[in-house]
C-alpha positions in Angstrom: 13.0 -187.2 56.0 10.7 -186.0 52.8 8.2 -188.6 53.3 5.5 -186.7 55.9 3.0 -183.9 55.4 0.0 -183.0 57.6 -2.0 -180.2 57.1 -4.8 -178.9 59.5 -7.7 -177.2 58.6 -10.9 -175.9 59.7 -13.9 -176.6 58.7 -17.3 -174.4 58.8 -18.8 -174.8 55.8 -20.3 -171.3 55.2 -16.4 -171.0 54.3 -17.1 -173.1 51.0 -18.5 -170.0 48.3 -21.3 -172.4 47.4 -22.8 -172.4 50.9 -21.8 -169.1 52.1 -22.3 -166.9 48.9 -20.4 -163.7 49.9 -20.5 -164.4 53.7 -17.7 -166.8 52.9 -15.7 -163.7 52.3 -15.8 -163.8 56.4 -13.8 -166.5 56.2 -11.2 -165.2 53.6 -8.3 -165.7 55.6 -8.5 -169.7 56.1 -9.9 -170.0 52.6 -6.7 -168.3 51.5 -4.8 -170.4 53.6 -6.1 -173.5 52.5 -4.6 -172.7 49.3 -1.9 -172.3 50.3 -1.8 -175.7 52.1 -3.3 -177.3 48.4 0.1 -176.0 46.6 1.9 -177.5 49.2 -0.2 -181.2 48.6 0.4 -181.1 44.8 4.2 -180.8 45.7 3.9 -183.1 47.7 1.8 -185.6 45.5 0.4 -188.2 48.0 -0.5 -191.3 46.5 -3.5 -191.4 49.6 -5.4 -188.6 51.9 -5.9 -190.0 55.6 -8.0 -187.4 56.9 -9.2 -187.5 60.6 -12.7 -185.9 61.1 -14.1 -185.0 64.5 -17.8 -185.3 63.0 -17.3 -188.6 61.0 -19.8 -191.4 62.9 -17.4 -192.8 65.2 -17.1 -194.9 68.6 -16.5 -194.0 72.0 -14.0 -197.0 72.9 -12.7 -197.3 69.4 -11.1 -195.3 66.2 -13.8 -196.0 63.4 -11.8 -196.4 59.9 -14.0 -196.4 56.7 -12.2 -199.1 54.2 -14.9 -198.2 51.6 -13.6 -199.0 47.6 -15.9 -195.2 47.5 -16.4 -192.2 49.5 -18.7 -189.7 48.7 -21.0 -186.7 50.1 -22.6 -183.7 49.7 -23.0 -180.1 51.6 -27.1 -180.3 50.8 -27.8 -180.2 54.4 -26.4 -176.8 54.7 -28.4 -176.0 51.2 -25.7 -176.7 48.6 -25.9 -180.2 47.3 -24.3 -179.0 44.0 -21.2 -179.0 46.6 -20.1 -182.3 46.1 -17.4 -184.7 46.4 -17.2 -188.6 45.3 -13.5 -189.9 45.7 -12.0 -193.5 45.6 -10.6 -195.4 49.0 -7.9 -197.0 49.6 -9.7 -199.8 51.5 -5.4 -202.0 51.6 -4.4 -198.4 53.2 -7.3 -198.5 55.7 -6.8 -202.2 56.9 -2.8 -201.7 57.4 -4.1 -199.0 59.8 -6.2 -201.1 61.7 -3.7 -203.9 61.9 -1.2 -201.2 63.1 -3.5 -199.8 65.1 -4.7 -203.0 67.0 -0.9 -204.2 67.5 -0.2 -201.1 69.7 -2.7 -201.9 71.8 -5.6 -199.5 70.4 -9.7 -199.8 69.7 -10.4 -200.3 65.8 -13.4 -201.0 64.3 -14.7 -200.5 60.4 -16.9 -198.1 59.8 -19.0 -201.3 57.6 -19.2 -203.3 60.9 -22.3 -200.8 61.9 -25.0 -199.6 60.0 -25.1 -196.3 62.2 -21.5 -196.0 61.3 -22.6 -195.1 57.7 -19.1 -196.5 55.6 -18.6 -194.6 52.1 -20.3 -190.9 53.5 -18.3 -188.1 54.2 -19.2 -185.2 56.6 -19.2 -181.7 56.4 -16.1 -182.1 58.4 -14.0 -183.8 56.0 -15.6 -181.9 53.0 -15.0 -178.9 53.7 -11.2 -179.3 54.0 -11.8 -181.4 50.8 -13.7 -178.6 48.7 -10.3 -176.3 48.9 -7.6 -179.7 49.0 -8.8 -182.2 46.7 -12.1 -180.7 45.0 -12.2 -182.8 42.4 -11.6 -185.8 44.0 -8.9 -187.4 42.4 -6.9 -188.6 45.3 -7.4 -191.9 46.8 -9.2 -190.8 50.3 -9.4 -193.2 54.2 -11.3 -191.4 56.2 -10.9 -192.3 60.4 -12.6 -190.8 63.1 -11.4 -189.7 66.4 -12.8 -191.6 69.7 -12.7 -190.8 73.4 -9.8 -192.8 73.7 -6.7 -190.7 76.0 -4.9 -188.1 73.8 -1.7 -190.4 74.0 -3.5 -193.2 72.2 -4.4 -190.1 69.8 -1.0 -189.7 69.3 -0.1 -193.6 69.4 -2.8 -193.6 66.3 -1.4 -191.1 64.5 2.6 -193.4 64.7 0.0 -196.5 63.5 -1.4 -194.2 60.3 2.5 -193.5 59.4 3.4 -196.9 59.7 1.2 -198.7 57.7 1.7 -196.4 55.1 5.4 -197.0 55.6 5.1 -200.3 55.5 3.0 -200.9 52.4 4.8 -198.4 50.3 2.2 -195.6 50.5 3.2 -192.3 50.1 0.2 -190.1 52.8 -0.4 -187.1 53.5 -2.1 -186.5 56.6 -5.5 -184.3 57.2 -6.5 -182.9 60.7 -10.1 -182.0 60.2 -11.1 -179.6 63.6 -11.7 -176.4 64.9 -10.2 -174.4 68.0 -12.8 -172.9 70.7 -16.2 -172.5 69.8 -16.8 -170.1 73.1 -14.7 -167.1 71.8 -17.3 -164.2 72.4 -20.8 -163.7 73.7 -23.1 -165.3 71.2 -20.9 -168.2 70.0 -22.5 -171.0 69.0 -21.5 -172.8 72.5 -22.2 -169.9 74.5 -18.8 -167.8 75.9 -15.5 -168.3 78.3 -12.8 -166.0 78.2 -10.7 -169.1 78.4 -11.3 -169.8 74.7 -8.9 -167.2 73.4 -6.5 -168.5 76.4 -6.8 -171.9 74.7 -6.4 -170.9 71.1 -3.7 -168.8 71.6 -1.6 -170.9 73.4 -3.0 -174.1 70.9 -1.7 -171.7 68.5 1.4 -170.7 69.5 2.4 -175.2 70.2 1.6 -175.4 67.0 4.2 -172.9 65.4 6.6 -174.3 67.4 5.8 -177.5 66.3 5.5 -178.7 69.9 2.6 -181.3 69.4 3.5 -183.2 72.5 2.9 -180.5 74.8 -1.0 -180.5 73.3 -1.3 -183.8 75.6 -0.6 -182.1 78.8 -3.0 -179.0 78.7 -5.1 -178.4 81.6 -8.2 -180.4 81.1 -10.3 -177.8 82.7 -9.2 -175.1 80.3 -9.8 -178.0 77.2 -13.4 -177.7 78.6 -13.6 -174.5 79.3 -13.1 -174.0 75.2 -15.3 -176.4 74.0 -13.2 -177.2 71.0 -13.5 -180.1 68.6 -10.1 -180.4 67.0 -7.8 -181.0 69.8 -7.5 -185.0 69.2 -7.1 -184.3 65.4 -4.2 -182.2 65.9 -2.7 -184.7 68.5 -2.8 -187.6 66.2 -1.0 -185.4 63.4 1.5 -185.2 66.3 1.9 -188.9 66.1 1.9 -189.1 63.0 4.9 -186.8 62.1 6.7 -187.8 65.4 10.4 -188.9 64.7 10.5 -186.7 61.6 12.5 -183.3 60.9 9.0 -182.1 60.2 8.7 -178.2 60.8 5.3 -176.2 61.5 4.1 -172.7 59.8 0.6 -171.6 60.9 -0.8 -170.3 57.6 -4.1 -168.6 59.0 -6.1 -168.1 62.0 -9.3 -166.0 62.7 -12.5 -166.5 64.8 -15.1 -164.3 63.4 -18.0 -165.8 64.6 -16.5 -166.6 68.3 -14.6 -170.1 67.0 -11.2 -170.4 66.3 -10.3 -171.2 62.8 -6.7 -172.6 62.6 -4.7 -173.5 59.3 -0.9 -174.7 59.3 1.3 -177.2 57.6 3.5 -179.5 59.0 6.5 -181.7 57.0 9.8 -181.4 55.5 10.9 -177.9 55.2 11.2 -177.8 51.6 7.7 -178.6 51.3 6.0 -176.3 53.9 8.2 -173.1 53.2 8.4 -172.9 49.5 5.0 -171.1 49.0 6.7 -167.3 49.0 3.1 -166.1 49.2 2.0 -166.6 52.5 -1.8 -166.7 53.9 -3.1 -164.3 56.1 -1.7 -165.0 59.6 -0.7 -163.3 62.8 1.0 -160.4 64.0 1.4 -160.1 67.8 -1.5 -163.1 68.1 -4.1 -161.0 66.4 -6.2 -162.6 63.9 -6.6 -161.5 60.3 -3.3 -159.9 59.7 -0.6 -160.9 57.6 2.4 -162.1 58.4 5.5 -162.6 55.7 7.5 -165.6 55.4 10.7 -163.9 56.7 9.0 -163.1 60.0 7.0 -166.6 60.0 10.7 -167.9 60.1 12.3 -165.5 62.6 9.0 -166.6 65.2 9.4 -170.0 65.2 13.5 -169.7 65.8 12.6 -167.5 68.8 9.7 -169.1 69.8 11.7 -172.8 69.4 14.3 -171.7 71.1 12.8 -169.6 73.7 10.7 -172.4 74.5 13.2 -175.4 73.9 16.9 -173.9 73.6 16.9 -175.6 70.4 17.7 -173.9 66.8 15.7 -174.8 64.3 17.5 -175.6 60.6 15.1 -173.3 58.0 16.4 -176.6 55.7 16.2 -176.0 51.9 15.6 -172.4 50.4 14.3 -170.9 47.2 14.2 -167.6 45.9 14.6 -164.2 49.0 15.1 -166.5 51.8 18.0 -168.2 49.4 19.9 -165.0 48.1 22.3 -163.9 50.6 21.7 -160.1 52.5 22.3 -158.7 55.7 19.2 -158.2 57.7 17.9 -156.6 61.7 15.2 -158.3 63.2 13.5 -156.2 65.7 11.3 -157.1 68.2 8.1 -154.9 70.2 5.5 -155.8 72.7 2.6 -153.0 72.3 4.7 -149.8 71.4 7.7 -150.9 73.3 11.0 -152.1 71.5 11.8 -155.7 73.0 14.9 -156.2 71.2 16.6 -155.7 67.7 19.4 -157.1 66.3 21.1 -157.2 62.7 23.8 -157.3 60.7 25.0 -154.7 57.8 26.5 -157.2 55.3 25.8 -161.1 54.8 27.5 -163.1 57.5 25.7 -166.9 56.6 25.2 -169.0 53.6 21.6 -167.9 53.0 19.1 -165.1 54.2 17.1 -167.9 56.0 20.3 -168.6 58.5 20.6 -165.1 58.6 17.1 -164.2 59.6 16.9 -167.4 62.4 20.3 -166.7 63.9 19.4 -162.7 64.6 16.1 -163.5 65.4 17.5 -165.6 68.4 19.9 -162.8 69.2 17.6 -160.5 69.3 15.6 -162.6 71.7 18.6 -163.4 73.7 21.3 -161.1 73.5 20.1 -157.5 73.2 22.4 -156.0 76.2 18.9 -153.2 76.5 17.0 -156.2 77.5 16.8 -159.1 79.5 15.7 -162.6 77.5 12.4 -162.6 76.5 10.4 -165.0 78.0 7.8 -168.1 77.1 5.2 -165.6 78.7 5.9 -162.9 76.1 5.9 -165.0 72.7 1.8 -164.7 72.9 1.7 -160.7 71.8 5.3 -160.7 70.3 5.6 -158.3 67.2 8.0 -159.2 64.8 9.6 -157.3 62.1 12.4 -158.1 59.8 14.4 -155.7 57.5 16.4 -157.3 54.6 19.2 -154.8 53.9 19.9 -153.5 50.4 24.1 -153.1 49.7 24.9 -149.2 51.3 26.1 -146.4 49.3 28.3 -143.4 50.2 26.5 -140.1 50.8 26.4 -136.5 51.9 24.5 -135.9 54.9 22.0 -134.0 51.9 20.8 -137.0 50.4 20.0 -138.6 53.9 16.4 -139.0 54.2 15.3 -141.3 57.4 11.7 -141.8 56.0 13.5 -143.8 53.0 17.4 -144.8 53.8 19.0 -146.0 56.9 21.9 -144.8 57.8 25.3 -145.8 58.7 27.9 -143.5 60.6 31.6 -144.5 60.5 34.5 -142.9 62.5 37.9 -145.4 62.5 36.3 -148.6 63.5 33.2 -147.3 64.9 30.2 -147.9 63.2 26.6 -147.0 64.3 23.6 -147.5 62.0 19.9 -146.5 62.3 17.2 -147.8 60.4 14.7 -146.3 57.9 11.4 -145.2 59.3 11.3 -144.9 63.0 8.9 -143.7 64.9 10.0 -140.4 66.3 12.7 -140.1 64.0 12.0 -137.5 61.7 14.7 -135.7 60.2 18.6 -136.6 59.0 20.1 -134.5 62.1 17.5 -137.1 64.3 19.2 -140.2 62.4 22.6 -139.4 62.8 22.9 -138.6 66.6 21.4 -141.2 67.3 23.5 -143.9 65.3 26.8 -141.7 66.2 25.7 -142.4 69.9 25.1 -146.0 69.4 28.2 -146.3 67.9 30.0 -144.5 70.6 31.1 -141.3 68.4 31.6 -138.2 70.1 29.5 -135.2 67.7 32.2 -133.0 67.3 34.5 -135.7 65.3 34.6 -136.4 61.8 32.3 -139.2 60.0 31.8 -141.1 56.9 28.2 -141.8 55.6 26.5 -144.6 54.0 22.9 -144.7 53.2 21.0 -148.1 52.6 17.5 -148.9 51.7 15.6 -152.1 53.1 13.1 -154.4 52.3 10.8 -154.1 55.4 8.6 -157.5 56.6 5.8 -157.7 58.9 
């Protein structure tokens, strides 16, 4: 189903250039993210925004919804009121929520029912997500705010937002305004726990996997312990997208000021992977490094079905992940090979099938290995080479810091690929691959070399 996208994004605004000046550059990772996620909402073309702020004036027994005909606010309180953002509402939107929302049993109330509840003015919360989305404010905006409701009516309020929209003909996307820990390191802004990074990795990796259930059944005490504010957000995007074929790519996170900054995309594949020029993301669960779209893909097969014996459809392609190729996913944890797996020529319809069925080999069914466990997805390094066609050679115009090789004798095969560590010259490349393939030195080979595309 086509019809969902939710995007979540953080939101400090020292991120937004006119508050942060070049400290935003700090923040360069989410920004570019965000971008990322704004290509993906003009594809999409929502007729409405529903975004769900953590800082929006709110109520503790009930999910405050602004029906306001305009919306509007400025970042003057953190000395840019130049950064500024006046959109319409979509007050028939807002009131299908509520009545949704009140037929399943939850706490509504509009945001005009209370002065203190200030209807029509956005926080920094929802503008900052707004200053990279929507800057101009052209879309049609309902603004709700999260209570201290359980996370399943979270999640029962997010299945009420998709409803109503359903049900008047309103095409939504779907904004999760929050951020992760805010106790990452000494000197955060709510002081330090070392169970911060526990919770925003493990936040982080649910999210890739597109597990949003499993966000309801954290251990409160470590939801504490990380003093985050965008936990209910993300739960009621869970809602929201629940019952879909919606898949999850994390586009960015980072925490350079001890909180976690978290960016990612969830909908129909064909919106969420067609931006080729991914954010900066994660490598092994380290912040600030990028990650390609061919190993975004290979992670969330192993980590879905690692963590749910289920393989994920990469859905519709465009441009590398669409050609066809043969391609080795390998796997490390630290320094040490965890698994690799490949094939030589093209064996599936697209590179995309290629890449999620020997990621999960390689996961699974490397005989060097056991299966990799959930335990070990957290620092998992992934790496993906995309095969160019081979060519016959001499051994002389072998060179293992730019071809791979491939060694045949009768119906034995071995093949090595192109810049190994500790692999340093051709008579290196070829023992090894001959003793892969199970070919005794003193026999006679045929040689191949092949160049690859290499993805980290």
């Amino acid at each position: 189903m086509g019809d969902v996208l939710g995007i979540i994004a953080p939101h400090p605004p020292i991120m937004v250039p006119a508050v942060g000046g070049t400290d935003a550059d700090v923040t360069r990772a989410s920004a570019e993210a965000l971008a990322v996620a704004a290509s993906a909402l003009d594809r999409f073309a929502p007729e409405t925004l529903v975004l769900m702020s953590p800082h929006a004036p709110g109520a503790a027994d009930a999910f405050a919804i602004d029906a306001s005909t305009r919306l509007e606010g400025d970042l003057g309180q953190f000395g840019a009121p130049a950064a500024r953002i006046d959109a319409p509402g979509d007050p028939e939107l807002a009131r299908a929520i509520a009545d949704d929302a009140a037929t399943a049993g939850l706490g509504v109330v509009f945001r005009d029912a209370d002065a203190r509840l200030r209807a029509g003015w956005l926080d920094h919360a929802s503008l900052v997500p707004l200053s990279f989305l929507d800057p101009a404010g052209t879309r049609p905006l309902v603004i709700v705010s999260l209570s201290w409701q359980s996370l399943g009516a979270h999640r029962a309020f997010g299945r009420a937002i998709r409803d109503a929209a359903r049900r008047i003909g309103r095409r939504v996307a779907f904004i999760a305004s929050g951020d992760c820990s805010h106790r990452l390191k000494p000197g955060a802004p709510a002081g330090y726990d070392p169970r911060g990074a526990e919770f925003d990795e493990l936040l982080r990796s649910l999210v890739a996997a597109g597990d949003f259930e499993a966000l309801e059944t954290l251990d409160p005490s470590l939801i504490d312990a990380a003093g985050e504010c965008g936990l209910r957000s993300f739960i009621t995007l869970g809602g929201f997208i629940h019952g879909t074929d919606a898949v999850s790519r994390v586009l960015a996170y980072e925490g350079p000021w001890g909180v976690g900054y978290l960016t990612a995309l969830v909908g129909d594949a064909a919106t969420v992977l067609a931006d080729t020029t991914p954010a900066a993301g994660r490598k092994g669960g380290m912040p600030g490094t990028e990650e390609s779209e061919p190993v975004a893909l290979a992670r969330r097969a192993i980590e879905a079905y690692v963590r749910e014996h289920r393989v994920i459809d990469p859905g519709p392609t465009a441009g590398l992940l669409g050609e066809q190729a043969g391609a080795f996913v390998s796997l490390h944890r630290g320094h040490d090979l965890r698994g690799c797996i490949g094939t030589i020529a093209p064996t599936r319809a697209t590179l995309a099938d290629e890449i999620v069925h020997n990621a999960i080999q390689a996961a699974t069914s490397d005989p060097r290995f056991p299966p990799l466990s959930p335990t070990e997805l957290a620092d998992l390094e992934i790496s993906v080479d995309v095969l160019h066609a081979p060519e016959a050679c001499s051994f002389e115009d072998l060179d293992p810091a730019s071809y791979g090789v491939i060694v045949s004798c009768d119906w034995r095969r071995g093949l090595l690929l192109p810049d190994l560590e500790g692999v340093d010259t051709a008579e290196q490349q070829c023992a090894i691959a001959m003793r892969k393939a199970g070919i005794d030195p003193a026999e006679k080979v045929a040689l191949e070399r092949f160049k690859v595309d290499r993805y980290h």
